[in-house]
N, CA, C and O of each residue as an XYZ file, in Angstrom:
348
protein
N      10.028      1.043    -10.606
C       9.753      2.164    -11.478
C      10.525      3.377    -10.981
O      10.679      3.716     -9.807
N      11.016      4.015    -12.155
C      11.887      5.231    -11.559
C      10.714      6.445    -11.237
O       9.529      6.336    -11.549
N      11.253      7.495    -10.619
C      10.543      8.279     -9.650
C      10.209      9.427    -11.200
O       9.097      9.899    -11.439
N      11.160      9.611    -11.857
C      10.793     10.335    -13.455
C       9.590      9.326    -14.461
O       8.889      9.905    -15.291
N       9.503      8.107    -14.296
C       8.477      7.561    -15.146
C       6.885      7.534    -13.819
O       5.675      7.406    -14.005
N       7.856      7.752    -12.369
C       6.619      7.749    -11.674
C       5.385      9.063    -11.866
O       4.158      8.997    -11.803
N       6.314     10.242    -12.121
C       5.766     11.236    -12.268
C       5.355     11.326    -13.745
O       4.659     12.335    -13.634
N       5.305     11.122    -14.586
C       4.688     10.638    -16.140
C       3.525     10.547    -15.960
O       2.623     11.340    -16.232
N       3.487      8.909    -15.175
C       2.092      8.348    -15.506
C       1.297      9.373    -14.250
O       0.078      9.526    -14.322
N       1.856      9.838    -13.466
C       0.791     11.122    -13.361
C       0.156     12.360    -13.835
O      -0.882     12.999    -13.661
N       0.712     12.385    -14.181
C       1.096     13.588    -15.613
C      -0.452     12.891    -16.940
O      -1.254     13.462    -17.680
N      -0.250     11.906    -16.707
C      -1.241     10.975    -17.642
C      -2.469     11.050    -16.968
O      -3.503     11.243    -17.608
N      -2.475     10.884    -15.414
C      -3.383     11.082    -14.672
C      -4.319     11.965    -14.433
O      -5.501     12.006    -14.093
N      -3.192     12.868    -14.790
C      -3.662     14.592    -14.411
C      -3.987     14.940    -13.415
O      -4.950     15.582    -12.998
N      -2.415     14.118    -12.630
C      -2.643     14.473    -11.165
C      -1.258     14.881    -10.893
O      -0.345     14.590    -11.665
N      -1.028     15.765     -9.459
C       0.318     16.415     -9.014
C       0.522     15.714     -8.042
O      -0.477     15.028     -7.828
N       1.470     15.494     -7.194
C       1.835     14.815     -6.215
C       1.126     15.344     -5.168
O       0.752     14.438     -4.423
N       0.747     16.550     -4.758
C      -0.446     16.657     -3.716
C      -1.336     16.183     -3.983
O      -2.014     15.618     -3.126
N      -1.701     16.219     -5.298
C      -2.998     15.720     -5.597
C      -3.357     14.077     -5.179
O      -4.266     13.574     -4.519
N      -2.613     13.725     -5.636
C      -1.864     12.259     -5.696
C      -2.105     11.510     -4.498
O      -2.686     10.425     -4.497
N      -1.593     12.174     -3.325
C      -1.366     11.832     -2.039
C      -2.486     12.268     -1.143
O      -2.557     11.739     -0.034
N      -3.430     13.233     -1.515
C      -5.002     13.240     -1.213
C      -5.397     12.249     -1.676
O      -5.952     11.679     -0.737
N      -5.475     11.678     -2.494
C      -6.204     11.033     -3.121
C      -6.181      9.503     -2.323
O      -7.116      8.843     -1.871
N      -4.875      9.265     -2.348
C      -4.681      8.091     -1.895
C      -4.539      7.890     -0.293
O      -4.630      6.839      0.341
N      -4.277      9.270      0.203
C      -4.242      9.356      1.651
C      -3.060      8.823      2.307
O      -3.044      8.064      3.277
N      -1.764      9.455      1.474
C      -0.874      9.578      2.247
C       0.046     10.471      1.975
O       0.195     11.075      0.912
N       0.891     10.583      3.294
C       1.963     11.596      2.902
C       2.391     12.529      2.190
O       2.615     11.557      1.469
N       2.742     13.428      1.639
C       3.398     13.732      0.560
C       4.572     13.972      0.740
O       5.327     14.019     -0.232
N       5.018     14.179      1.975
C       6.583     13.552      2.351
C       6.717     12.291      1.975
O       7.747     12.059      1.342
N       6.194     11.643      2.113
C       6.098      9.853      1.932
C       6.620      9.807      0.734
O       7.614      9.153      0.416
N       5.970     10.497      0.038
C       6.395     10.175     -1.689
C       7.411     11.037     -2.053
O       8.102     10.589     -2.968
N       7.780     12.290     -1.578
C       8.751     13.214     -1.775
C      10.195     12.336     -1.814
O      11.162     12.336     -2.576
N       9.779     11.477     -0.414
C      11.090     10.809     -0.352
C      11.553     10.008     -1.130
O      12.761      9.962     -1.360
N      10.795      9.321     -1.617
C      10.991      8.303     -3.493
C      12.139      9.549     -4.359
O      13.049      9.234     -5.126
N      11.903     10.418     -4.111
C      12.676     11.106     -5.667
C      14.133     10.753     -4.648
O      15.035     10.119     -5.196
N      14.277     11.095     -3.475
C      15.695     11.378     -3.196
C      16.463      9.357     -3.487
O      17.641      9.126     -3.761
N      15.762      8.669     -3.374
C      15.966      6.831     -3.988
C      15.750      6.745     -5.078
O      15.737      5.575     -5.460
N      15.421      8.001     -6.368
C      15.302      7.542     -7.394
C      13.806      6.693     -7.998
O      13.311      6.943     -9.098
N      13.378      5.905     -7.245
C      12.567      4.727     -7.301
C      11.236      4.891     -6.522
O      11.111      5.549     -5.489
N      10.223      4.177     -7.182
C       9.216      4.249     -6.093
C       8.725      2.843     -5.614
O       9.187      1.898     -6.253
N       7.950      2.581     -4.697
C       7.650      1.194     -4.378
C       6.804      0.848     -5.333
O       6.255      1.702     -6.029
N       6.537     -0.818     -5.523
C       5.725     -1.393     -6.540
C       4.200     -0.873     -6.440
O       3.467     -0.513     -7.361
N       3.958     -0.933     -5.178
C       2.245     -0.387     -4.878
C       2.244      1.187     -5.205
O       1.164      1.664     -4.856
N       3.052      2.089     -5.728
C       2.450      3.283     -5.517
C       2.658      3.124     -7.174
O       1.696      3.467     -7.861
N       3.795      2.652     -7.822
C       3.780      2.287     -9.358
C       2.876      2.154     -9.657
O       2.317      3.098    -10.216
N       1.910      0.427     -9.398
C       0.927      0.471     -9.723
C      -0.529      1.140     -9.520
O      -1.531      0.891    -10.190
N      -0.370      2.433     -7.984
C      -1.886      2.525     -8.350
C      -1.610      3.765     -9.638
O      -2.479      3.862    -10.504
N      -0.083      4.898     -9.719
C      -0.202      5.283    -10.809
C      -0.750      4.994    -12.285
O      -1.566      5.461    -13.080
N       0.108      4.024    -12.191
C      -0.197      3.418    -13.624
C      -1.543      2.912    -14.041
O      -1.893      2.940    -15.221
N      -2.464      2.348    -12.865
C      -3.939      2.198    -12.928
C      -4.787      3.697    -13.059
O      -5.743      3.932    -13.798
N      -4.154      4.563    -12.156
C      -4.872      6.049    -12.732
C      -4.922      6.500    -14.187
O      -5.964      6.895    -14.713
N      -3.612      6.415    -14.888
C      -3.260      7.035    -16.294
C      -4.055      6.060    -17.000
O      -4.501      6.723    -17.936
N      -4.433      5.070    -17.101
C      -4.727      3.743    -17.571
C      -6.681      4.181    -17.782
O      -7.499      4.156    -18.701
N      -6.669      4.482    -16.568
C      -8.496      4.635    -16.160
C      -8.747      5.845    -17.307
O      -9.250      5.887    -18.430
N      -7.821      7.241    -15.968
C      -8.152      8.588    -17.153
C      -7.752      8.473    -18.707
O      -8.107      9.483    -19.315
N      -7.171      7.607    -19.441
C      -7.013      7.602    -20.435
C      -8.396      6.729    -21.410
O      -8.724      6.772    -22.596
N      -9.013      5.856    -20.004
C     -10.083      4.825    -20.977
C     -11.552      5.059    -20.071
O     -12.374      4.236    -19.668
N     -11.457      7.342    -19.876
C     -12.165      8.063    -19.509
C     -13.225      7.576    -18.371
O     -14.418      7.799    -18.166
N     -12.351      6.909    -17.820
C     -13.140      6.183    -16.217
C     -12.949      7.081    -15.049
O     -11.865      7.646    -14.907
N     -13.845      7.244    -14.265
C     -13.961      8.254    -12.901
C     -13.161      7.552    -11.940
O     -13.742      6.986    -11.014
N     -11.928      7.507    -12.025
C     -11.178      6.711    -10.784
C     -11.059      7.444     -9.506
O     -10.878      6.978     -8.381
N     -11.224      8.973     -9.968
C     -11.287      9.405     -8.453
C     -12.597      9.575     -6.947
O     -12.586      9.888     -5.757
N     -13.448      9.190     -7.861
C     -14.600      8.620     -7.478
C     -14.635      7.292     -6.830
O     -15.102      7.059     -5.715
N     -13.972      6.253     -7.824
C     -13.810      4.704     -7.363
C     -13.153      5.517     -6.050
O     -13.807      5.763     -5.036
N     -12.435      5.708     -6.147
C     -10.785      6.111     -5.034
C     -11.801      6.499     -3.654
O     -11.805      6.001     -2.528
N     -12.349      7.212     -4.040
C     -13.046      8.419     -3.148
C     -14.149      7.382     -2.286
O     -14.300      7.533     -1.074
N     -14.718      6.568     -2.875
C     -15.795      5.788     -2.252
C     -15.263      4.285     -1.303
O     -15.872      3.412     -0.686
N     -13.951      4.543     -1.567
C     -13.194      3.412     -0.395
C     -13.143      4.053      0.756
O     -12.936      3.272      1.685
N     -13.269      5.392      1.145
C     -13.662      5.846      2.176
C     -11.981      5.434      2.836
O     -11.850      4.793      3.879
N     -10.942      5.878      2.108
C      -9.607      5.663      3.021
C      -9.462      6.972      3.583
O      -9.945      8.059      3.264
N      -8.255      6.417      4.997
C      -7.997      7.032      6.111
C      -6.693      7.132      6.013
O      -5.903      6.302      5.562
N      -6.449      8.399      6.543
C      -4.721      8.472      6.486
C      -4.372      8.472      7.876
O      -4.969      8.915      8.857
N      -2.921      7.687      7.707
C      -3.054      7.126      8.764
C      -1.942      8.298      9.485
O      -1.187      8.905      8.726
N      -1.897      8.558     10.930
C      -1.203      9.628     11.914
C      -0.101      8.557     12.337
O      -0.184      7.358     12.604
N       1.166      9.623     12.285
C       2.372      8.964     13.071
C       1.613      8.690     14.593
O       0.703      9.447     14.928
N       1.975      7.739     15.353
C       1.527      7.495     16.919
C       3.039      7.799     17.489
O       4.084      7.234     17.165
N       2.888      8.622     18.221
C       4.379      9.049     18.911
C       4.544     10.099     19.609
O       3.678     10.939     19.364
N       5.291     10.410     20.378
C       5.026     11.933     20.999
C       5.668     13.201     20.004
O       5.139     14.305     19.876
N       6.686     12.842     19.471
C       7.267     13.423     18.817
C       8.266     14.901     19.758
O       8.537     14.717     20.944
N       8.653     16.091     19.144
C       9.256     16.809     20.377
C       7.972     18.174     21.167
O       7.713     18.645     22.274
N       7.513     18.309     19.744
C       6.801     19.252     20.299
C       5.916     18.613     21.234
O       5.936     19.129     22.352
N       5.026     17.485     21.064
C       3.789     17.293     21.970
C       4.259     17.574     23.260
O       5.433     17.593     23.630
N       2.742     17.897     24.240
C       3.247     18.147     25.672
C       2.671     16.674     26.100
O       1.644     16.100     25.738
N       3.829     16.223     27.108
C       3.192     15.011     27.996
C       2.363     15.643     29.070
O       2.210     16.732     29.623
N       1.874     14.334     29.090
C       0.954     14.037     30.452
C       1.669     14.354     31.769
O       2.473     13.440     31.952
N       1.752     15.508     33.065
C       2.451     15.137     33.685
C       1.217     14.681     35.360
O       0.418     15.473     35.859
N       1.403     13.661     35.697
C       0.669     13.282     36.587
C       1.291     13.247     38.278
O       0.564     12.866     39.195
């Protein structure tokens, strides 16, 4: 799915890409990066397209969403800023 029909069926959703990425508990860099590929992966296609689908056949999906109790997940890494351990 292109990253212009990805943003549609949100649009259908009546959701924004922050919104989007609360919801689902990830990134919004994550998904930012889809526009610069054009494309998005099949799993984020489809949970769009299951949102526009729900809010259109006036179902509380953000509720369903909300009661999976998902976790977003943290890079594990030091990265530059962290301070190490010095022992």
């Amino acid at each position: 799915m292109t990253f212009i029909d990805f943003k549609k069926l949100l649009l259908d959703a009546e959701l924004t890409i922050p919104k989007f990425t609360a919801l689902i508990k990830v990134s919004e860099k994550n998904i930012q990066s889809y526009k610069k590929k054009k494309e998005v992966p099949n799993a984020i296609a489809a949970c769009a397209a299951c949102f526009a689908k729900m809010n259109q056949e006036g179902i509380d999906y953000k509720e369903l969403i909300n009661d999976l109790e998902l976790t977003k997940k943290e890079k594990k890494g030091a990265g530059f800023s962290a301070k190490k351990d010095k022992d």
